[in-house]
Gaussian input, Z-matrix of N, CA and C with variables (Angstrom, degrees):
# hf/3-21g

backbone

0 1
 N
 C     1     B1
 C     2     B2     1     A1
 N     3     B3     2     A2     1     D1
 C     4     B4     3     A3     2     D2
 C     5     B5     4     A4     3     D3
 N     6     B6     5     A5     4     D4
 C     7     B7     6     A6     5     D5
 C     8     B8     7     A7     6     D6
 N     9     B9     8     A8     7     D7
 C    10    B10     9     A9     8     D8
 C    11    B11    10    A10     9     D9
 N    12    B12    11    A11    10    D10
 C    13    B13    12    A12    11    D11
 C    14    B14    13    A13    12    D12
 N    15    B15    14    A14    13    D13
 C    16    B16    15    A15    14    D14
 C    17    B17    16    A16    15    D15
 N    18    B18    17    A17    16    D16
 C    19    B19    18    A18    17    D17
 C    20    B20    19    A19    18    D18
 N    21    B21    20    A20    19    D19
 C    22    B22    21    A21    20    D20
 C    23    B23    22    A22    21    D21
 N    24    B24    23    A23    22    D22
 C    25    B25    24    A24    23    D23
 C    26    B26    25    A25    24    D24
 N    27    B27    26    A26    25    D25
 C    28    B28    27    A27    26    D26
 C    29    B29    28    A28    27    D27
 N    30    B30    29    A29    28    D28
 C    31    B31    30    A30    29    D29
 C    32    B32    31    A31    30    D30
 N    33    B33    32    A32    31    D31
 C    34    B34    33    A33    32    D32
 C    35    B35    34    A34    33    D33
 N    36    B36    35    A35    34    D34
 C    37    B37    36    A36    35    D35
 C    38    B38    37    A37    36    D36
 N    39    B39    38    A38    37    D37
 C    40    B40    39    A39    38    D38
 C    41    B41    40    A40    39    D39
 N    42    B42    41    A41    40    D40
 C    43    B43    42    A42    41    D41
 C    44    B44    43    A43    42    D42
 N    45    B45    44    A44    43    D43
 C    46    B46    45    A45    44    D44
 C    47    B47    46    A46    45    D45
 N    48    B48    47    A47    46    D46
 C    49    B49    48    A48    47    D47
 C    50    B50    49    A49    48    D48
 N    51    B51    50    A50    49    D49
 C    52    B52    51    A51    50    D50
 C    53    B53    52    A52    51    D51
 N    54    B54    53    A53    52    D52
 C    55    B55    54    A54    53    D53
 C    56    B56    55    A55    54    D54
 N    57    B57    56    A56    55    D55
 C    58    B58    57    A57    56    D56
 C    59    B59    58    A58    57    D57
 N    60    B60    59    A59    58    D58
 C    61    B61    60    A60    59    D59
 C    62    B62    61    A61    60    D60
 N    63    B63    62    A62    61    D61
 C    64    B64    63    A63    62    D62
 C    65    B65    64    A64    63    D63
 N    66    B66    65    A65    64    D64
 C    67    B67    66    A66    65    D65
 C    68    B68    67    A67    66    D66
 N    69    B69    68    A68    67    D67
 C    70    B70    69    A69    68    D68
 C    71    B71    70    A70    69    D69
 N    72    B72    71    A71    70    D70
 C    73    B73    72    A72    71    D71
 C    74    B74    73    A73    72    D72
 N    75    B75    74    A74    73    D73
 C    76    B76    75    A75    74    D74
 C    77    B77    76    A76    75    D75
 N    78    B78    77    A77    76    D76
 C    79    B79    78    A78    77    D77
 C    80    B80    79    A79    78    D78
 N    81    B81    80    A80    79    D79
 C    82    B82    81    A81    80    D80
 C    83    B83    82    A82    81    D81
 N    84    B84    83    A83    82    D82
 C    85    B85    84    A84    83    D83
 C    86    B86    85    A85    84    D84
 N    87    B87    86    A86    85    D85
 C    88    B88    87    A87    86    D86
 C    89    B89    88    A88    87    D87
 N    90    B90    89    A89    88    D88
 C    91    B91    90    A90    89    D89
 C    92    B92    91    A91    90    D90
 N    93    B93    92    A92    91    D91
 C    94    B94    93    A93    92    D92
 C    95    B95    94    A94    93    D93
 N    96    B96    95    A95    94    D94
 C    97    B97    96    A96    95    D95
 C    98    B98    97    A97    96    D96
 N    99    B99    98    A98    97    D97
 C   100   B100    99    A99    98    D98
 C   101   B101   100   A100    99    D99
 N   102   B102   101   A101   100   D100
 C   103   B103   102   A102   101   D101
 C   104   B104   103   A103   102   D102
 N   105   B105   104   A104   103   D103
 C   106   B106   105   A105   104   D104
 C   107   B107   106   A106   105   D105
 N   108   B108   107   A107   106   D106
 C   109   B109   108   A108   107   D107
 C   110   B110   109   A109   108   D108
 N   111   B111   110   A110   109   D109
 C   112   B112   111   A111   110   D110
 C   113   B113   112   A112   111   D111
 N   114   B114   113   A113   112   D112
 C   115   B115   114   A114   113   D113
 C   116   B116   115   A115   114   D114
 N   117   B117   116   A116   115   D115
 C   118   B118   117   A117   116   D116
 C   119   B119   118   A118   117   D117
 N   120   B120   119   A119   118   D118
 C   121   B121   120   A120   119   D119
 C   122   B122   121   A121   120   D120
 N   123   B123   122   A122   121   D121
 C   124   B124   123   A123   122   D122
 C   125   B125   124   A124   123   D123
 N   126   B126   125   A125   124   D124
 C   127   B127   126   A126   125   D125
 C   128   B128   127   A127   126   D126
 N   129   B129   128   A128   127   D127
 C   130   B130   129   A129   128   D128
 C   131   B131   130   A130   129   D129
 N   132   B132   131   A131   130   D130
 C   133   B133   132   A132   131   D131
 C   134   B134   133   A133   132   D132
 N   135   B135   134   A134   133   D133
 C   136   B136   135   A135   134   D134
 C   137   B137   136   A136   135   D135
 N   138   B138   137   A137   136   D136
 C   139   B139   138   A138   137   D137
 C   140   B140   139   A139   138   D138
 N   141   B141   140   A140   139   D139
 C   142   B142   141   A141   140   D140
 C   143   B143   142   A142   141   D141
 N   144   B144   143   A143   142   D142
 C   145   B145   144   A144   143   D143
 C   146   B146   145   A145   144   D144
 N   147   B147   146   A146   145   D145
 C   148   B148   147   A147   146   D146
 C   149   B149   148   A148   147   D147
 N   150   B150   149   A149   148   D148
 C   151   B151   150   A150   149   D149
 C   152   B152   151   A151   150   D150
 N   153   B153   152   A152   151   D151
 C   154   B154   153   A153   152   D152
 C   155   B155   154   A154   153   D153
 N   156   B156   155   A155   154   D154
 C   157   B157   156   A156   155   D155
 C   158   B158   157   A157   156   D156
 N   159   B159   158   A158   157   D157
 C   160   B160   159   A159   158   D158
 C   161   B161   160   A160   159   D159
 N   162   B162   161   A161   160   D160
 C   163   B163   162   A162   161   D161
 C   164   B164   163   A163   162   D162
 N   165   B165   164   A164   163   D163
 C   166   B166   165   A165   164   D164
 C   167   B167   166   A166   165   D165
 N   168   B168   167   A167   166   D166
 C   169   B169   168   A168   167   D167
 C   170   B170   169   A169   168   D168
 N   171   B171   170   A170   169   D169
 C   172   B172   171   A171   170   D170
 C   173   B173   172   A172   171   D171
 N   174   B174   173   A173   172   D172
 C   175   B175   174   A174   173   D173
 C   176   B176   175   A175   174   D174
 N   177   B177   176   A176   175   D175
 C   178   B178   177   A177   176   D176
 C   179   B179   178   A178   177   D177
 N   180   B180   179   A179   178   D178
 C   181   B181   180   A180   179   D179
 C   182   B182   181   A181   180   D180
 N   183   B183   182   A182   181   D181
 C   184   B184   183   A183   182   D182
 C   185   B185   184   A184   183   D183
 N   186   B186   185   A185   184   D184
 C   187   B187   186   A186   185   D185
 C   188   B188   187   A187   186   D186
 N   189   B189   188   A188   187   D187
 C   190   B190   189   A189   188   D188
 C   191   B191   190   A190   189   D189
 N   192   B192   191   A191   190   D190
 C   193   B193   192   A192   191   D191
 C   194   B194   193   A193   192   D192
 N   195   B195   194   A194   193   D193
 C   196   B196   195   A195   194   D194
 C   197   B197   196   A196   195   D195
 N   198   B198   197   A197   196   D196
 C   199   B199   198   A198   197   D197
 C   200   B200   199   A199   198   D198
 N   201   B201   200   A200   199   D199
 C   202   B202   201   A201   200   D200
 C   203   B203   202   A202   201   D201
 N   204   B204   203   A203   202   D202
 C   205   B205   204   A204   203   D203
 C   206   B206   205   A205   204   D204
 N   207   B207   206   A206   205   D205
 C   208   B208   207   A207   206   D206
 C   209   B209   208   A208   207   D207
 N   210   B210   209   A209   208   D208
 C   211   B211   210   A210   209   D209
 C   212   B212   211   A211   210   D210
 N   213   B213   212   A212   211   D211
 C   214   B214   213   A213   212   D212
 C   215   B215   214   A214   213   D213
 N   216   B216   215   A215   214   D214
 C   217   B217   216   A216   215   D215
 C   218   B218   217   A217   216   D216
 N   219   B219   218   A218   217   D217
 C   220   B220   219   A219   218   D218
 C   221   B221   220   A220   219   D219
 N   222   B222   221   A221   220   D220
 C   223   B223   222   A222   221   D221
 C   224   B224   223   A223   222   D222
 N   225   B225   224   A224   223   D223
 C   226   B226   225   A225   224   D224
 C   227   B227   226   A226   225   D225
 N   228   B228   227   A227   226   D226
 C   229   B229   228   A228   227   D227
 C   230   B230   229   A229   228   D228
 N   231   B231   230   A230   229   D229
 C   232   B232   231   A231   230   D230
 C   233   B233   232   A232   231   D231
 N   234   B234   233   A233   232   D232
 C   235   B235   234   A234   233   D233
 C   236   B236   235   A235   234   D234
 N   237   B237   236   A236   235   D235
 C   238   B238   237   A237   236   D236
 C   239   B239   238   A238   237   D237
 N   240   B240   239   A239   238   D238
 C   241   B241   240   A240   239   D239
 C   242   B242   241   A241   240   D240
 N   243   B243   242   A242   241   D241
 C   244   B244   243   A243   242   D242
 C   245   B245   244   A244   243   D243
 N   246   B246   245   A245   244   D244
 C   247   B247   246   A246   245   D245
 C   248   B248   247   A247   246   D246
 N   249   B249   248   A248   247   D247
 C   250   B250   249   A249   248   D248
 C   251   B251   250   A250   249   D249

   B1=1.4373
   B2=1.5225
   B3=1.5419
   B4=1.6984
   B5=1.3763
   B6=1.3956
   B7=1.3596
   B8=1.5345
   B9=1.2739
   B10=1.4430
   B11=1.5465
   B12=1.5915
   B13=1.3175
   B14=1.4554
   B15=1.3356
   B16=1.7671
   B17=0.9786
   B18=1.4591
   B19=1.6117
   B20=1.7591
   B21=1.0305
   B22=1.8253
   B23=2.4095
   B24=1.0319
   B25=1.7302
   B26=1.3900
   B27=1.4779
   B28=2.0025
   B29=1.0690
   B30=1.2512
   B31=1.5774
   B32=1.2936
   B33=1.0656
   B34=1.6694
   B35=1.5322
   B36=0.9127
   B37=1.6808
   B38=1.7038
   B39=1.5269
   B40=1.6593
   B41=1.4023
   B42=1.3098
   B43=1.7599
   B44=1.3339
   B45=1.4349
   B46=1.4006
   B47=1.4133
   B48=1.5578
   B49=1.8189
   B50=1.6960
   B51=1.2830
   B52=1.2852
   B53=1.2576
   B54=1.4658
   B55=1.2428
   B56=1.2893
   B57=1.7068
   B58=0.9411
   B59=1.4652
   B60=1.5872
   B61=1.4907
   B62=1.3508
   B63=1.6393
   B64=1.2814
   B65=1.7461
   B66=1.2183
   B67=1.4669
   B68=1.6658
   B69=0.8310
   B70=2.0450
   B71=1.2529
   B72=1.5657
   B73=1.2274
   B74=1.5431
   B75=0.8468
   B76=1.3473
   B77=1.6916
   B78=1.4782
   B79=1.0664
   B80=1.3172
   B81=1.6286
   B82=1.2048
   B83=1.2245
   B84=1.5285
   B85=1.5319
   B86=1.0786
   B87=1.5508
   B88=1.7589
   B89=2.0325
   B90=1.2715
   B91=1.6361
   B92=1.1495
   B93=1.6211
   B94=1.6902
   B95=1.9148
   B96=1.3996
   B97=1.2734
   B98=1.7914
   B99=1.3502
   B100=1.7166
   B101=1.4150
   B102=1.4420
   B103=1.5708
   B104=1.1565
   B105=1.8354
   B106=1.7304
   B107=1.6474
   B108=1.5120
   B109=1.1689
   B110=2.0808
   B111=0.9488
   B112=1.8434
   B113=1.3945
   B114=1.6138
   B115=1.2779
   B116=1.6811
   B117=1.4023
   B118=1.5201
   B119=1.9272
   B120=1.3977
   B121=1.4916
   B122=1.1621
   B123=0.8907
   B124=1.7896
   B125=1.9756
   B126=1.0245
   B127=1.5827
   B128=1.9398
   B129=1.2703
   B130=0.9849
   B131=1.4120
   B132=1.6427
   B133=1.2740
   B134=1.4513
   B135=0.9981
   B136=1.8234
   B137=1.8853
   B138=0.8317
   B139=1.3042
   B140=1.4254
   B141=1.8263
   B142=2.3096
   B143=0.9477
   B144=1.6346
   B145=1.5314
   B146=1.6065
   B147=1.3112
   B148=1.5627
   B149=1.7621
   B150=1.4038
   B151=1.4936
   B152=1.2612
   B153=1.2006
   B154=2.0385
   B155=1.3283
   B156=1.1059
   B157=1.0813
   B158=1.9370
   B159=1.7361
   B160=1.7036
   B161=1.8351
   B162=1.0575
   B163=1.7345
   B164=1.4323
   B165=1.7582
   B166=1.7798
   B167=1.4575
   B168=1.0633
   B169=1.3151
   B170=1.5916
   B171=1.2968
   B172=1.7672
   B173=1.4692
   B174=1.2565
   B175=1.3542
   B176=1.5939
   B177=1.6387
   B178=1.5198
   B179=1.5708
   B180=1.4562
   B181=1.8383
   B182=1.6979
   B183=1.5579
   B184=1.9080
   B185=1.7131
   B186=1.4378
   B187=1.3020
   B188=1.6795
   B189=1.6734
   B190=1.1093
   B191=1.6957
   B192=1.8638
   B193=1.6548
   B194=1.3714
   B195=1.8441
   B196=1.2999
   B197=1.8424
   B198=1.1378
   B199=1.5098
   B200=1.5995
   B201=1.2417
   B202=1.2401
   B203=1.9765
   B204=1.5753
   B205=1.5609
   B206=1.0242
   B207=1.5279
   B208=1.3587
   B209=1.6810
   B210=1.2099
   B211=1.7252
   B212=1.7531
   B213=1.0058
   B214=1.8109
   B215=1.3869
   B216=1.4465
   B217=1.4428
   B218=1.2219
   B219=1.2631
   B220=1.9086
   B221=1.1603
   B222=0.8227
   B223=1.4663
   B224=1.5366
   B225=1.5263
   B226=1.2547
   B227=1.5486
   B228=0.9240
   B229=1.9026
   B230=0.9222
   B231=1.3441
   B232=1.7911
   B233=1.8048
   B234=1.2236
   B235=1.5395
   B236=1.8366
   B237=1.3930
   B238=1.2749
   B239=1.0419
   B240=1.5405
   B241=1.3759
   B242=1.4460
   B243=1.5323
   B244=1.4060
   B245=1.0096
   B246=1.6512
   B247=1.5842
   B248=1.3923
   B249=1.4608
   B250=1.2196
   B251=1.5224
   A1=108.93
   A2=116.40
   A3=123.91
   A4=83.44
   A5=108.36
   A6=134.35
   A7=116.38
   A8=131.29
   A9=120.25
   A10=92.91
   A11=127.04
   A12=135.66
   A13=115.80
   A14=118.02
   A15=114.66
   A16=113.92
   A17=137.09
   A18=143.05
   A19=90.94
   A20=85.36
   A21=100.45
   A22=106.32
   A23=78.20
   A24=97.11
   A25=115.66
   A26=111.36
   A27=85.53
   A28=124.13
   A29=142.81
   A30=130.19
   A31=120.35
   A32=106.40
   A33=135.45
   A34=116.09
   A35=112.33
   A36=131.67
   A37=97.33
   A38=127.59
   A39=117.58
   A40=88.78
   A41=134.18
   A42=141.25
   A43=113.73
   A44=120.06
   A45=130.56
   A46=125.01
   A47=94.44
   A48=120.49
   A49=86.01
   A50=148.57
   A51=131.15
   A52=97.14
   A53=142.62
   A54=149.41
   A55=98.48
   A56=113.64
   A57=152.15
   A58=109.94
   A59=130.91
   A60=125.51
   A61=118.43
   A62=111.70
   A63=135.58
   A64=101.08
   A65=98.80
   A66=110.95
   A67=119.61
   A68=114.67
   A69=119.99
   A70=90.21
   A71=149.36
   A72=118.89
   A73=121.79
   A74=132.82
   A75=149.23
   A76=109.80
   A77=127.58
   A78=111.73
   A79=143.14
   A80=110.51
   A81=139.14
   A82=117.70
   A83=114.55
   A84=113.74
   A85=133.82
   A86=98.29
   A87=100.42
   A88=79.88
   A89=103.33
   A90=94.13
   A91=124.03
   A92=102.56
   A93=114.82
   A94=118.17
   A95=103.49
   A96=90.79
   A97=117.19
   A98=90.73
   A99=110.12
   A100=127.86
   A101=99.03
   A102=114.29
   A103=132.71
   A104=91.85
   A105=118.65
   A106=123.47
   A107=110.15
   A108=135.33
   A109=99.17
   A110=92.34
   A111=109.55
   A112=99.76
   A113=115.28
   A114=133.19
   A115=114.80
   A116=115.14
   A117=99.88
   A118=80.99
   A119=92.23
   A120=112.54
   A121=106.63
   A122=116.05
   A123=108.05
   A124=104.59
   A125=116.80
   A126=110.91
   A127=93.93
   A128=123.92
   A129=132.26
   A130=114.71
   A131=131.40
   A132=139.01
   A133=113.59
   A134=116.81
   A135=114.63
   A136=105.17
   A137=131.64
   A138=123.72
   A139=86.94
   A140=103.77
   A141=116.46
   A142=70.62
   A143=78.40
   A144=102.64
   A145=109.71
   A146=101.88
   A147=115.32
   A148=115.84
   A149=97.76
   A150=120.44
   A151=128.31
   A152=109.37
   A153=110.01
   A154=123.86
   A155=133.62
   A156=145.59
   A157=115.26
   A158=81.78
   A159=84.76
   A160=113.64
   A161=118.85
   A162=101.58
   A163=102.60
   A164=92.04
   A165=104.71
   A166=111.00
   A167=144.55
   A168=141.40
   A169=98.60
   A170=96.39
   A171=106.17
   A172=115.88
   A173=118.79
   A174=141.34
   A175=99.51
   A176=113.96
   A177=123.08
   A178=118.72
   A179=92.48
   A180=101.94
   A181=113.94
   A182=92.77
   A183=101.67
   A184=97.04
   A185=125.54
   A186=106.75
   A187=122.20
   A188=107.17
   A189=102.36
   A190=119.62
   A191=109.59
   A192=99.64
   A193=101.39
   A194=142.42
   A195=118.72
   A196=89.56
   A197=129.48
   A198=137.70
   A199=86.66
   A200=127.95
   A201=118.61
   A202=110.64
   A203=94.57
   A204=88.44
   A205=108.54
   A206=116.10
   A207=108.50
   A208=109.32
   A209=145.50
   A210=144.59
   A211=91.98
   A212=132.68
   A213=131.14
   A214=103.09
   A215=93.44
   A216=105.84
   A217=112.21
   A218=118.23
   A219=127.56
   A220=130.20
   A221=122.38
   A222=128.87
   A223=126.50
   A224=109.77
   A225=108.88
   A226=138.96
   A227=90.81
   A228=109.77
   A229=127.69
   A230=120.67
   A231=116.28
   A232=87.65
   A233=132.75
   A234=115.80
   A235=108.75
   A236=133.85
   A237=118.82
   A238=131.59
   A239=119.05
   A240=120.72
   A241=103.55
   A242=103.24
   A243=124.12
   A244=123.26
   A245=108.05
   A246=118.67
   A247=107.54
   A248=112.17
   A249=116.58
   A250=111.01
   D1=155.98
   D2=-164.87
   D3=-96.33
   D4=170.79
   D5=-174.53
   D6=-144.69
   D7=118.20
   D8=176.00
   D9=-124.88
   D10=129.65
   D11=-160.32
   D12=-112.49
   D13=109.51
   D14=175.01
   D15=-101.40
   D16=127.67
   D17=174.24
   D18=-115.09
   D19=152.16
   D20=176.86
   D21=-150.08
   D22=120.15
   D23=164.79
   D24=-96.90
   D25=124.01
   D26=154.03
   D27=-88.65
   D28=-3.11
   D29=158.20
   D30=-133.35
   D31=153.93
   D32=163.90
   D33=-24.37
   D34=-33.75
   D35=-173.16
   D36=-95.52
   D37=-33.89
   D38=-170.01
   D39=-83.50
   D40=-40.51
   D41=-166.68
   D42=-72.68
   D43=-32.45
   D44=164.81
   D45=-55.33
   D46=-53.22
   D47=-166.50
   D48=-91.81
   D49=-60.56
   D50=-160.39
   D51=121.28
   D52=-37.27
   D53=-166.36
   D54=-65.93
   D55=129.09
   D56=-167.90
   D57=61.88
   D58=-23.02
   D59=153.39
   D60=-36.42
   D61=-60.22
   D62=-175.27
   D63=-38.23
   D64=-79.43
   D65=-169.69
   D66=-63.42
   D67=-10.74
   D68=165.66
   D69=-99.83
   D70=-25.22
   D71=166.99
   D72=-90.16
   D73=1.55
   D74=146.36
   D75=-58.44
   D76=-66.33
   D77=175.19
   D78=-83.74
   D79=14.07
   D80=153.68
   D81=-74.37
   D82=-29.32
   D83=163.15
   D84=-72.46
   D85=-18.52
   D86=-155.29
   D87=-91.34
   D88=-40.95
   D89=-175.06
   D90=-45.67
   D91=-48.83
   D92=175.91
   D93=-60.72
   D94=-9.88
   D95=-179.93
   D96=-107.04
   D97=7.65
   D98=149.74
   D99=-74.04
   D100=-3.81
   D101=-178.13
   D102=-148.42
   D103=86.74
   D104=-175.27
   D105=-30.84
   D106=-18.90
   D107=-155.51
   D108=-105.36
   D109=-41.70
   D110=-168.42
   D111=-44.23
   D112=116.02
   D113=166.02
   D114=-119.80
   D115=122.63
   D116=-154.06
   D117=-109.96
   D118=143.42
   D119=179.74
   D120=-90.08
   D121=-34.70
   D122=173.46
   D123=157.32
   D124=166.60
   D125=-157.65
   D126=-139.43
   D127=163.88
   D128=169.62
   D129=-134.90
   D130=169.61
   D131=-170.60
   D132=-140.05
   D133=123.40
   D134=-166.37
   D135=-118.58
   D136=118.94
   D137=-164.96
   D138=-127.68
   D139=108.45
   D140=-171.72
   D141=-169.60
   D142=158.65
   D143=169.52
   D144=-92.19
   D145=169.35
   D146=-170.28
   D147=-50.41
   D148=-42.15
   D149=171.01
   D150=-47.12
   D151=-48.48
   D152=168.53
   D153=-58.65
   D154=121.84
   D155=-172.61
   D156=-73.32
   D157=-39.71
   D158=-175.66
   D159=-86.49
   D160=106.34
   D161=-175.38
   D162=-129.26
   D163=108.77
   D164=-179.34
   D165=-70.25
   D166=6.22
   D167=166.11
   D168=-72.55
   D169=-84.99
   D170=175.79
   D171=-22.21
   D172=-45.27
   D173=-165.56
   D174=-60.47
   D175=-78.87
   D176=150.36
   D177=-13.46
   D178=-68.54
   D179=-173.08
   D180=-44.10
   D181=-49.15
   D182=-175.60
   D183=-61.51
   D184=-52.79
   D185=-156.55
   D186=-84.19
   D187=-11.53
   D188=169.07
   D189=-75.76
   D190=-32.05
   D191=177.21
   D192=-65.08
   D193=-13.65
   D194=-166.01
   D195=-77.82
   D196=-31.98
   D197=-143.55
   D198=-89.57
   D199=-38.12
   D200=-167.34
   D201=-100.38
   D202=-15.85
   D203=177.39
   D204=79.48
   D205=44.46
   D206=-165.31
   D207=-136.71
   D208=154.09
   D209=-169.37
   D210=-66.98
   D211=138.11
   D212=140.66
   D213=-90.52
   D214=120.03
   D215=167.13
   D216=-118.80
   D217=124.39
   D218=142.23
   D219=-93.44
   D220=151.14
   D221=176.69
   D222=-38.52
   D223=-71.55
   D224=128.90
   D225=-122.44
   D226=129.69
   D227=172.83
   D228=-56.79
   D229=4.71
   D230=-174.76
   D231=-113.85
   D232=-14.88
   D233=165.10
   D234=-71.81
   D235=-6.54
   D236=160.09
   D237=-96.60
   D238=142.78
   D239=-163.44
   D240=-83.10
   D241=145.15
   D242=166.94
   D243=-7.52
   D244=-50.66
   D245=-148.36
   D246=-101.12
   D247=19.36
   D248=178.89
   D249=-110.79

């Protein structure tokens, strides 16, 4: 199965330092290595705060897994909105 990958920071300071990068990319690994099959298409990094509604990373992220046919995974899924 394809993989298109969203990490999201809210600040400038977690994206710099790795903190909280670090640790959603870690458990994106450990998931993917539940899955003999897991081919990752490529992943993106959005460093906003929680508050913006509009996030062109995400935006990217959704339309390349539709183009590639591929799962978007984040870490967690309950920080994206519906309407995405």
């Amino acid at each position: 199965m394809k993989y298109v990958i969203y990490y999201r920071v809210s600040t400038d300071k977690q994206g710099r330092s790795g903190l909280g990068l670090e640790a959603q990319q870690q458990q994106v690994k450990t998931y993917l290595q539940s899955k003999p099959d897991a081919v990752v298409v490529d992943s993106y990094v959005e460093i906003d705060s929680g508050k913006k509604v509009e996030r062109k990373k995400l935006n990217k992220a959704v339309a390349h897994a539709k183009k590639a046919k591929a799962v978007l995974l984040d870490r967690k899924s309950t920080r994206l909105n519906s309407s995405h």
